[in-house]
C-alpha positions in Angstrom: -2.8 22.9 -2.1 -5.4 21.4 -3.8 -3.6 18.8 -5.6 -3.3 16.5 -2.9 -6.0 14.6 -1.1 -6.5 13.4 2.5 -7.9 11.3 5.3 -7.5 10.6 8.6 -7.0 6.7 10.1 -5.5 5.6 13.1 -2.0 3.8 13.5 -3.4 -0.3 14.6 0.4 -0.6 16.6 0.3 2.9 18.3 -3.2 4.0 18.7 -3.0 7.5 17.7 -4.9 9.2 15.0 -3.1 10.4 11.7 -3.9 12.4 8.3 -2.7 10.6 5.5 -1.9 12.4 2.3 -2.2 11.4 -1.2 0.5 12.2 -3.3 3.1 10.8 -5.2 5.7 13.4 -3.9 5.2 11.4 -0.4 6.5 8.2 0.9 5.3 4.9 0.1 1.5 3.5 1.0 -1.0 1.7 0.3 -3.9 -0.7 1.5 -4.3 -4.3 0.5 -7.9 -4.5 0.3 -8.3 -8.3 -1.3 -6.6 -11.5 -2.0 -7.6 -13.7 -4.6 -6.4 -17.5 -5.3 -6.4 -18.0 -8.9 -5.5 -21.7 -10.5 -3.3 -20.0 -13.2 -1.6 -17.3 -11.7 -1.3 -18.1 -8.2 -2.2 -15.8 -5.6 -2.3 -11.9 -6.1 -3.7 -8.6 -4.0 -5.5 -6.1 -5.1 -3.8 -2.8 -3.6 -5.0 1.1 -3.0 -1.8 3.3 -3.3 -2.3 6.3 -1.4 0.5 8.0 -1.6 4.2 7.5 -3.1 4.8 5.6 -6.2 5.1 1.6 -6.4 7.0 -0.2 -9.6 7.2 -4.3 -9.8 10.4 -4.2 -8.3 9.8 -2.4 -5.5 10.7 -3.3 -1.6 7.7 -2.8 0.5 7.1 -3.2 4.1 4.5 -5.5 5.1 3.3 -4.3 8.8 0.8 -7.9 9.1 4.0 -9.3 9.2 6.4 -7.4 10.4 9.0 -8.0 7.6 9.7 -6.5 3.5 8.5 -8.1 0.5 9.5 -7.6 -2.5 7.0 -7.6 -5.8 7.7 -9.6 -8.8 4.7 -8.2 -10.9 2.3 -5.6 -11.1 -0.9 -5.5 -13.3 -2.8 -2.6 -13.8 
């Protein structure tokens, strides 16, 4: 297929290599890449999605921490 793109990583718990996929037909995720303090809207991340679909309501699963977070807004 050619709509989808990919690369390989490797899983930080496991160890082993992977192929991720980027599509919006797949699960859920994405890289945060920065954080940025700012005095007027507090602190946000900027994000890579690479696969799945993420709205401001969504549940995500935060593997630095081990635990689910959800989003109250997302600017694009």
């Amino acid at each position: 297929r050619t709509d989808l793109l990919s690369s390989s990583g490797r899983n930080v718990k496991t160890g082993e290599d992977f192929v991720a996929t980027y599509s919006a037909a797949e699960p859920f995720s994405a890289y945060v890449f920065k954080t940025i303090a700012d005095p007027f809207i507090g602190k946000y991340s900027l994000i890579k999605v690479l696969s799945g679909v993420l709205k401001s309501d969504s549940v995500i699963y935060n593997a630095e921490k081990d635990a689910e977070e959800k989003l109250s807004r997302l600017y694009v």
